[in-house]
KEPA-200002 format. One record per residue (C-alpha): x, y, z. Coordinates in steps of 0.001 Angstrom, whole numbers. Layout:
% residues N
+---------+---------+---------+
!      px !      py !      pz !
+---------+---------+---------+
!       X !       Y !       Z !
...
+---------+---------+---------+
END
This chain:
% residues 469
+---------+---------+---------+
!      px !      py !      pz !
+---------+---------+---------+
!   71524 !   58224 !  190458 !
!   70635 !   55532 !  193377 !
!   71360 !   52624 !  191119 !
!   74809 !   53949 !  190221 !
!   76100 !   53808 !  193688 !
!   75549 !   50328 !  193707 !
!   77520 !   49387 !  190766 !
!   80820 !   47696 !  191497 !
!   84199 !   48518 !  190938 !
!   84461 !   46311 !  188064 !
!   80792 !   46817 !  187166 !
!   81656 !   50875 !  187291 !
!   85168 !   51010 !  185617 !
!   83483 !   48942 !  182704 !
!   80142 !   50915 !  182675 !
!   82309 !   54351 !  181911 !
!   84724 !   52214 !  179139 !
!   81191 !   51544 !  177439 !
!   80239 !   55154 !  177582 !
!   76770 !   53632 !  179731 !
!   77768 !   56164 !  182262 !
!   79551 !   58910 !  183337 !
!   82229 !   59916 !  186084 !
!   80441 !   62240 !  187138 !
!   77313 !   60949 !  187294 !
!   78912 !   58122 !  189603 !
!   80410 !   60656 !  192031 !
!   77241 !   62263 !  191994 !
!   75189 !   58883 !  192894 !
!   77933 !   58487 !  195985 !
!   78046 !   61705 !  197493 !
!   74249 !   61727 !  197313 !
!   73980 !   58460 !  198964 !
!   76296 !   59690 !  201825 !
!   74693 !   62965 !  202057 !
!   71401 !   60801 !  202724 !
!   72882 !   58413 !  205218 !
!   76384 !   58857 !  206644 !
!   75090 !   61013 !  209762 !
!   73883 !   57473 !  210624 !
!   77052 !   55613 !  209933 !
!   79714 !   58152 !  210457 !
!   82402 !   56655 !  208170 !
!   83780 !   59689 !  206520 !
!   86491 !   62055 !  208239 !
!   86982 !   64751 !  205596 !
!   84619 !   64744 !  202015 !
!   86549 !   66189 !  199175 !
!   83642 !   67135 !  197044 !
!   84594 !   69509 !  194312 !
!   87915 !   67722 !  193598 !
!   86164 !   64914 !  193061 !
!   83566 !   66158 !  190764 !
!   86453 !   68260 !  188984 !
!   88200 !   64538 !  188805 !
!   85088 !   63098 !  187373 !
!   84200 !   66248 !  184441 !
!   87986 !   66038 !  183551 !
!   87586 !   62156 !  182985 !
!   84354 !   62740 !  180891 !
!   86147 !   65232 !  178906 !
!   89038 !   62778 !  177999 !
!   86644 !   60004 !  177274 !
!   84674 !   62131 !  175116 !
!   88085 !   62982 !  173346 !
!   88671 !   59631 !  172650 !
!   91384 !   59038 !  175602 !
!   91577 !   55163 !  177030 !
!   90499 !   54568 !  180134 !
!   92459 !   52740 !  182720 !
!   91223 !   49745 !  184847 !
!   89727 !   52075 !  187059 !
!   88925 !   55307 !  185424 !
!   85548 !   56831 !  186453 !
!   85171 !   54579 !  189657 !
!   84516 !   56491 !  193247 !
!   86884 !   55798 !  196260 !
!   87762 !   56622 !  199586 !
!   90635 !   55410 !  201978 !
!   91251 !   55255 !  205317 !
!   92667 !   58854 !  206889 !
!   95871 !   57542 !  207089 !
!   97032 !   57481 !  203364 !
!   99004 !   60705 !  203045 !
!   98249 !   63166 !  200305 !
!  100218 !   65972 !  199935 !
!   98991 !   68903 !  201047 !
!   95701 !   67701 !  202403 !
!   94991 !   66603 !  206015 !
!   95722 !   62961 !  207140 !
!   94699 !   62783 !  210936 !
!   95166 !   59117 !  211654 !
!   91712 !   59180 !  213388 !
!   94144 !   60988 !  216622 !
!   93835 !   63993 !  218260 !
!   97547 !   64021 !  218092 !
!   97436 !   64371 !  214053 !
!   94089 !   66463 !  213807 !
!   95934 !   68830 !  211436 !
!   98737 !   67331 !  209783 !
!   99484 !   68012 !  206461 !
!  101969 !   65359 !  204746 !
!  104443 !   66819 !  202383 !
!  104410 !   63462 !  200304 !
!  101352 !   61654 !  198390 !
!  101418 !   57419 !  199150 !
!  102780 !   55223 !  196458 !
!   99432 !   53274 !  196548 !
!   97472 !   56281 !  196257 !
!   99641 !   57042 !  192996 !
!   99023 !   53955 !  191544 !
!   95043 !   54375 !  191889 !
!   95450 !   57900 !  190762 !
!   97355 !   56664 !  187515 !
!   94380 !   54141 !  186836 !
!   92057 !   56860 !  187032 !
!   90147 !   55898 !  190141 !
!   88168 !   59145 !  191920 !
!   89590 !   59739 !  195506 !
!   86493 !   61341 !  197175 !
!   88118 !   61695 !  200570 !
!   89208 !   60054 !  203742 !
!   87433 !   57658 !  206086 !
!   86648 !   57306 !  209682 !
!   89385 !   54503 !  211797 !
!   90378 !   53849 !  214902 !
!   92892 !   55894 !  216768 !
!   96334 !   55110 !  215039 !
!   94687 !   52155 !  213265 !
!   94737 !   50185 !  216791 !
!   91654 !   49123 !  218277 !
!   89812 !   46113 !  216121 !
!   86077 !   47576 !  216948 !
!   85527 !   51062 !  215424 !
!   85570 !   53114 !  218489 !
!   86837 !   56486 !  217971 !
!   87138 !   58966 !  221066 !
!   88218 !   62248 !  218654 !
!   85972 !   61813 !  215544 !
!   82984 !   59369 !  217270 !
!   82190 !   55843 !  216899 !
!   81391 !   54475 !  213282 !
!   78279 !   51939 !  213263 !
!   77678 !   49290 !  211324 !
!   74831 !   49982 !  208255 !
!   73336 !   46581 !  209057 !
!   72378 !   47311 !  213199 !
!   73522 !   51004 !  214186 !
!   74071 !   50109 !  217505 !
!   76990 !   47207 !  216807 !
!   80043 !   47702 !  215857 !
!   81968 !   47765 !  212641 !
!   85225 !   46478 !  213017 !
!   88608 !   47872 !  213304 !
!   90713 !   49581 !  212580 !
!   89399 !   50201 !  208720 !
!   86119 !   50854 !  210284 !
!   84900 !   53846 !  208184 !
!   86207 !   51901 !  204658 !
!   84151 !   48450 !  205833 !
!   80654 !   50650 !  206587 !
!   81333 !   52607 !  204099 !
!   81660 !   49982 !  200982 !
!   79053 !   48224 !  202653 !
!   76414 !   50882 !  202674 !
!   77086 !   51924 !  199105 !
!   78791 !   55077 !  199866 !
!   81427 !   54544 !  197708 !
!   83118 !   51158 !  195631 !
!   85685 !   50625 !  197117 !
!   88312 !   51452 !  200204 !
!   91810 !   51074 !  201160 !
!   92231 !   49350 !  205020 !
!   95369 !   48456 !  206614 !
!   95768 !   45100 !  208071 !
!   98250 !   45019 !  211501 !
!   96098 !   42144 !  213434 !
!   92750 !   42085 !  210833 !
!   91931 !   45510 !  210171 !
!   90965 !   44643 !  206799 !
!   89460 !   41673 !  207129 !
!   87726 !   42576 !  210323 !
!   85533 !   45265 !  209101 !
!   84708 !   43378 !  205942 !
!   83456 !   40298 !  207667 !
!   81405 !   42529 !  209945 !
!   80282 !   44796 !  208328 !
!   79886 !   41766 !  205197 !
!   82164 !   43226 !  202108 !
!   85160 !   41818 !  200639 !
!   88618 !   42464 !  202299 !
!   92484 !   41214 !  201199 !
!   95402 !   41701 !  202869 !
!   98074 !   40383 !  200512 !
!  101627 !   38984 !  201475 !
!  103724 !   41115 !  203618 !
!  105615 !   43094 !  201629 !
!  103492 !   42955 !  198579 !
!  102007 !   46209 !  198402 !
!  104177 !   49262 !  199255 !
!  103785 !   51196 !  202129 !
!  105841 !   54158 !  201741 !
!  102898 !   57108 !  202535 !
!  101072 !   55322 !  204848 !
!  100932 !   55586 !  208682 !
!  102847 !   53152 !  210233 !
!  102020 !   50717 !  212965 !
!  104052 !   47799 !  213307 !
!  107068 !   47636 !  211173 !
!  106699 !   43729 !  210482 !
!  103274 !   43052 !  209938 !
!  101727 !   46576 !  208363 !
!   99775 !   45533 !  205212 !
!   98136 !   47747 !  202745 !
!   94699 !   46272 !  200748 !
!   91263 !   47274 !  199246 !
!   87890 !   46943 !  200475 !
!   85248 !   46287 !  198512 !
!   82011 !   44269 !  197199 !
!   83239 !   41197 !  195505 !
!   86314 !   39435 !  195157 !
!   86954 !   40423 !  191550 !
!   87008 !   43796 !  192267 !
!   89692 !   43169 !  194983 !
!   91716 !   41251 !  192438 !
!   91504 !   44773 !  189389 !
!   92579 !   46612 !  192672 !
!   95386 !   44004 !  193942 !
!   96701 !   44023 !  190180 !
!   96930 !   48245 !  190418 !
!   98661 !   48810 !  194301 !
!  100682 !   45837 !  194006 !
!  104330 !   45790 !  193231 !
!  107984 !   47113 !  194051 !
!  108791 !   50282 !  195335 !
!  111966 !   52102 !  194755 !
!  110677 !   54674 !  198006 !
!  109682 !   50732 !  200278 !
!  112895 !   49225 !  200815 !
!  110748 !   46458 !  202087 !
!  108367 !   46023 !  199110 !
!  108781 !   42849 !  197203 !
!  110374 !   42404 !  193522 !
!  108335 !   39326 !  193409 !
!  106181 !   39936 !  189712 !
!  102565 !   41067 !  189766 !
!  100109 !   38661 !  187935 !
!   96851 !   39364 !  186583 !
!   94871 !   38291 !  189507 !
!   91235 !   38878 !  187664 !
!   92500 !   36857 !  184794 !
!   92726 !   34467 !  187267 !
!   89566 !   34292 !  188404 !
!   87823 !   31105 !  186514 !
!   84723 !   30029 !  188700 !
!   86584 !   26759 !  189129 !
!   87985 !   24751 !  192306 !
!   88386 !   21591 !  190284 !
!   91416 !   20201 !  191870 !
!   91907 !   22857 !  194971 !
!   92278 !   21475 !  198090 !
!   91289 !   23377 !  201325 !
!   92439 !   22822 !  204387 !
!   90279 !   23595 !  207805 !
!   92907 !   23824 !  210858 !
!   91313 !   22094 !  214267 !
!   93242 !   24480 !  216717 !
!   92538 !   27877 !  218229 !
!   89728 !   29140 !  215137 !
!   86981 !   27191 !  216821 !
!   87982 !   27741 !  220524 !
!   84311 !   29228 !  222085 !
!   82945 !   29468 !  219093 !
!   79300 !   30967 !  218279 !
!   77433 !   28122 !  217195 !
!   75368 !   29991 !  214532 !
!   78969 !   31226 !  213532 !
!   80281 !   27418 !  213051 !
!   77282 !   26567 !  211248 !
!   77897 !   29670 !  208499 !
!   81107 !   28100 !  207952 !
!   80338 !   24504 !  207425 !
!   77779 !   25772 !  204842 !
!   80677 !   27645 !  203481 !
!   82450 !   24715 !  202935 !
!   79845 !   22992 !  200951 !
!   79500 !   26084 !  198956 !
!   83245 !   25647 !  198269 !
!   82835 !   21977 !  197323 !
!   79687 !   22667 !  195099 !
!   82501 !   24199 !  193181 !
!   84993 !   21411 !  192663 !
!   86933 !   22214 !  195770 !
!   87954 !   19133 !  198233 !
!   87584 !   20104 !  202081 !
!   90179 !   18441 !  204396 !
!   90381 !   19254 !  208494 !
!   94369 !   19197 !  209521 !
!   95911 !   19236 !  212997 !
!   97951 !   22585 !  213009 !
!   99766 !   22559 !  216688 !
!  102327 !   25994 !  215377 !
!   99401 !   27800 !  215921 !
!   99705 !   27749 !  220090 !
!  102556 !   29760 !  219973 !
!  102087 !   32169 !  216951 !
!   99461 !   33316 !  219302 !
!  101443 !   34751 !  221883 !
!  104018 !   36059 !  219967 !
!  101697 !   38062 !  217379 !
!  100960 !   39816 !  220588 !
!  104717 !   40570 !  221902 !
!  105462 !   41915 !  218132 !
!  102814 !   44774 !  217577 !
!  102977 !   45654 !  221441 !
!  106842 !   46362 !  220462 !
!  106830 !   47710 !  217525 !
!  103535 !   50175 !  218413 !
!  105151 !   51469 !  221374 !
!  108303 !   51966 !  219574 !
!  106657 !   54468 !  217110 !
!  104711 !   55997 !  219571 !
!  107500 !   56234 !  221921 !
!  108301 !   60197 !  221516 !
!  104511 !   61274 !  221204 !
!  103655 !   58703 !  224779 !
!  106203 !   61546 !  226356 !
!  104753 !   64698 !  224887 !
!  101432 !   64244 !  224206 !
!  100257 !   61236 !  226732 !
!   96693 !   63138 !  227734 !
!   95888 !   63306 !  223974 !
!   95495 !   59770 !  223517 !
!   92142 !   57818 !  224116 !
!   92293 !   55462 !  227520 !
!   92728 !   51974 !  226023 !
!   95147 !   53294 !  223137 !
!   97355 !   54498 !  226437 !
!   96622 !   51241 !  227988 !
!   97802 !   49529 !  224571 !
!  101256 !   50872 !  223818 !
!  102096 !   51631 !  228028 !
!  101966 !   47659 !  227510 !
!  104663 !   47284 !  225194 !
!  107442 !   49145 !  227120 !
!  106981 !   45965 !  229301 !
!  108059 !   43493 !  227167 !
!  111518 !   42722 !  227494 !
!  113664 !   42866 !  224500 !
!  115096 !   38919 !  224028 !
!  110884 !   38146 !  224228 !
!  110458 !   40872 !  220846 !
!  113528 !   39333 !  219276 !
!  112182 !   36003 !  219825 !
!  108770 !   35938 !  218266 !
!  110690 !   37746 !  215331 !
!  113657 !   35361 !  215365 !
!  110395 !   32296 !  215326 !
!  108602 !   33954 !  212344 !
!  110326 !   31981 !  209747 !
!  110360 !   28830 !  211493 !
!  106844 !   28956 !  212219 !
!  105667 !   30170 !  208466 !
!  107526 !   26636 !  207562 !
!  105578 !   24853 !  209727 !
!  102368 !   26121 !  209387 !
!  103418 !   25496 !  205295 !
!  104204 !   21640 !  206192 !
!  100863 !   21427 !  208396 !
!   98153 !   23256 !  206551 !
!   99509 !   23486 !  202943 !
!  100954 !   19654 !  202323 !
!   98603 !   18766 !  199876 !
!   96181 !   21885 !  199954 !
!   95895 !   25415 !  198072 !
!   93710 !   27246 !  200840 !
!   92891 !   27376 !  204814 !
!   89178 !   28041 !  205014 !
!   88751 !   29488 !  208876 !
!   85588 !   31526 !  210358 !
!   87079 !   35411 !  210311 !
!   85651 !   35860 !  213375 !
!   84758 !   33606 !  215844 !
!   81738 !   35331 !  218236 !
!   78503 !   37032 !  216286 !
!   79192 !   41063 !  216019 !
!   79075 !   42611 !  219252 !
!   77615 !   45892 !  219827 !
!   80000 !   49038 !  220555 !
!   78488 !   48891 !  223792 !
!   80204 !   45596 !  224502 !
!   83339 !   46449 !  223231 !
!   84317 !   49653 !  224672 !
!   87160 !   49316 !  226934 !
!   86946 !   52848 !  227520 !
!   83645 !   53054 !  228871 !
!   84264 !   49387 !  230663 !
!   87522 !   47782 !  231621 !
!   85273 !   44378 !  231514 !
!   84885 !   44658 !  228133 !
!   88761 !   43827 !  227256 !
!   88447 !   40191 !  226623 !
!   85448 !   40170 !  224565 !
!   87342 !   43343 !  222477 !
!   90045 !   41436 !  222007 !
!   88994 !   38254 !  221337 !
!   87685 !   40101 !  217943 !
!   90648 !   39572 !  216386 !
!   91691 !   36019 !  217578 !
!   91222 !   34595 !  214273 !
!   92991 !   37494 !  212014 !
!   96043 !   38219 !  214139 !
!   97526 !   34741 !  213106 !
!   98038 !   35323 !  209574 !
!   99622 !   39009 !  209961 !
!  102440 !   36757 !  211630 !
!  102701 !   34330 !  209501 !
!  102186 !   37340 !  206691 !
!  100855 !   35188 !  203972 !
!   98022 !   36500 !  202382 !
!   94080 !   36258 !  203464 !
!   91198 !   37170 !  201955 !
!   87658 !   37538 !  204356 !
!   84033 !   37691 !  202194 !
!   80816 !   37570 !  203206 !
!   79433 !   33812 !  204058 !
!   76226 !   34320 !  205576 !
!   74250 !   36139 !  208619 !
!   73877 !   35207 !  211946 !
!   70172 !   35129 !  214204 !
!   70209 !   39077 !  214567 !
!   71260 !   39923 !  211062 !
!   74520 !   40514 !  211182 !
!   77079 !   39439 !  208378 !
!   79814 !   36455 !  209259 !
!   83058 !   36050 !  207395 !
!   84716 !   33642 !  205294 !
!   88635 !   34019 !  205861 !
!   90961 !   31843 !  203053 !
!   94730 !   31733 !  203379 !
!   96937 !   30841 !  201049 !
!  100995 !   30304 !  200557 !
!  103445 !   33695 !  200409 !
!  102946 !   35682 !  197270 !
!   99367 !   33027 !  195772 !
!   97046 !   35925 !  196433 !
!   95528 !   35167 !  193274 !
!   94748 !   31443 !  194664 !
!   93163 !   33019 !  197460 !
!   91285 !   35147 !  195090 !
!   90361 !   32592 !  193018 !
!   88201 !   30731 !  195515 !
!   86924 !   33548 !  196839 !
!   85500 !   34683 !  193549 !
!   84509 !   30739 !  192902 !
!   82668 !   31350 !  196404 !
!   80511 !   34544 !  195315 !
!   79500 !   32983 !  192047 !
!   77877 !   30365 !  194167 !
!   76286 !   32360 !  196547 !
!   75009 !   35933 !  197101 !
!   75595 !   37432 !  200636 !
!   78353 !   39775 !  199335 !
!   75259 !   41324 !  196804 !
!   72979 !   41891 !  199632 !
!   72586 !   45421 !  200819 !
!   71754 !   47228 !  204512 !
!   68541 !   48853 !  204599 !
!   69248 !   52368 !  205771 !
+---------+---------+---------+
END
């Protein structure tokens, strides 16, 4: 039962096809490995634990009567408590949404339904997906499996701990400012968030209405491609979701970086930068040349100012949602989450329509800077060693803001930009904690991104090494 929960998604989906084992043997593996542990980690908001073992017999039955399984039958999941399911409670990690019930089910959750993956549940986040550290006034802090006491990353903090202590395969994030690729550096699993607009985000909580991005958690970049092949795609019910055609990103996935060039940008990634972090990443570059790849550092002065206006955007478009509940409900949010979106009625409107009037002018530059000659940016995801929740709560220490902040530094970038980025595991830092990988590539190449990080893993083995609970 222990050594099913830590098959893959691939490794599981393929195990059932064989008939090597069964749904509900897998479900039965998870829930008994977050029965054992999760009072430590606290990633899980609500466990749907009959349904899920119902999901699981009814799979075995079908296999048994010769039905074919999809590229995910048989393979246990959870998502972040903001992916609506109709009829069942989506709390958004608030206080605010502690019982809502959404009427409609998520087009992404759909999509994993139809390719038979198990939803098991929903996952611990922070408060309306908007702090990047995993503090959570309403449900509690989630802690990372490696070091309790430090944090996991936010605001997918209950999907990153929970993939990476074997809970589960695999977990949809959200990705505003890094929320995917946060937790999965920290907390050392694989996280994607694909092109804006890629994957559809009617269902889903929203945050920011230009840079929300849905994507999977998980252990390896292949099983992030089978994933990015299922969610991706147009949406008649996402006016915004792409028509742009969904390859086979696993097919793409040859080992090979024979002829890729990656491209390391000298501004703002580096700025006060952990030495034992910098040092990670250089060995992550050889790792990427040991596989064909050619490694080129480029002078990229558009990032300066994608900076600042990252910040006005989300500010704006956060309070803008929020706007009605900040008048009704203003005691029911946590301190820094009031602190957050009281910000953004500040910001004058020509300064919003600015940084979004600069978003395409700046994606060409960036393009002309980083990508002339390249295929991928290689950056550190983050660029400090994981701080404990102790050092990051704002709520407990108004001192702590920069250092919380600064989390994100190296994420927030490419949610403006909104080309897609992919963080993996590249190593571990003096108190064994994971550091992160992050490769960019151009609008709609996820599986170029994917590509090297798969090339990556089959080099190296940090994303196969497990916490010890």
């Amino acid at each position: 039962m222990t050594d099913l929960a830590m098959l893959s998604v691939t490794e599981a989906a393929d195990a059932f096809a064989k008939g090597e084992a069964s749904a509900e043997a897998m479900v039965r593996a998870s829930l008994a490995r977050i029965d054992a542990h999760d009072g430590q980690v606290n990633s899980v908001i609500r466990l749907d634990r009959e349904a899920a073992l119902e999901a699981a017999a009814a799979q075995d039955k079908a296999r048994a009567a010769g039905a074919k399984p999809g590229p995910l039958t048989g393979v246990p999941m959870m998502h972040k408590d903001m992916y609506y399911r109709a009829g069942r409670v989506s709390t958004c990690g608030s206080k605010i949404r502690r019982d809502f019930r959404p009427t409609k089910t998520a087009t992404v959750l759909e999509r994993l339904d139809a390719a038979g993956a198990i939803d098991m549940g929903t996952l611990n986040m922070a408060e309306f997906a908007q702090n990047p550290t995993g503090h959570n006034a309403h449900f509690g802090d989630c802690h990372n499996p490696w070091n309790l006491p430090y944090c996991t990353g936010g605001s997918s903090s209950g999907s990153g701990a929970g993939v990476a202590a074997r809970f589960f395969a695999a977990a949809l994030g959200s990705d505003t400012g890094g929320s995917i690729r946060l937790p999965a550096s920290i907390c050392g699993v694989t996280g994607i968030k694909g092109t804006q607009t890629r994957v559809s985000r009617s269902g889903v909580m929203p945050l920011s209405f230009s840079m929300d991005n849905v994507g999977p958690l998980t252990r390896t970049a292949r099983d992030a491609a089978r994933i990015m092949t299922v969610i991706s795609g147009q949406d008649p019910l996402d006016a915004t979701s792409a028509p742009e055609p969904v390859p086979d990103y696993e097919a793409a996935l040859t080992g090979d970086l024979r002829g890729v060039g990656v491209a390391v940008p000298r501004e703002w990634f580096f700025d006060g930068a952990d030495e034992v972090v910098v040092k990670g990443f250089e060995a992550a570059l050889d790792a990427l040349k040991a596989r064909g790849a050619t490694v080129t550092w480029v002078s990229c002065p558009a990032l300066r100012a994608i900076g600042t206006y990252v910040a006005v955007v989300s500010r704006v478009e956060a309070a803008t949602i929020h706007a009605n509940w900040m008048r009704e409900h203003p005691g029911d949010y946590a301190i820094h989450l009031s602190g957050r979106l009281y910000g953004g009625y500040a910001i004058p409107g020509t300064h919003y329509l600015e940084a979004l009037s600069r978003r395409g002018p700046l994606l060409r530059q960036f393009c002309r800077e980083a990508f002339a000659g390249h295929h991928i940016v290689a950056t550190p995801t983050l660029r400090m060693r994981v701080p404990t929740l102790a050092e990051t709560s704002i709520d407990a220490n108004a001192d702590n803001w920069a250092r919380h902040m600064a989390i994100s530094s190296n994420t927030r970038p490419f949610n403006y930009l909104g080309i897609p980025t992919v963080s993996i595991p590249c190593g571990f830092d003096d108190r064994g904690l994971p550091i992160g990988l992050q490769l960019s590539a151009r609008p709609f190449a996820e599986g170029r991104a994917l590509q090297a990080a798969d090339a990556f893993q089959r080099e190296t083995d940090w994303h196969a090494r497990v916490p010890a609970l």
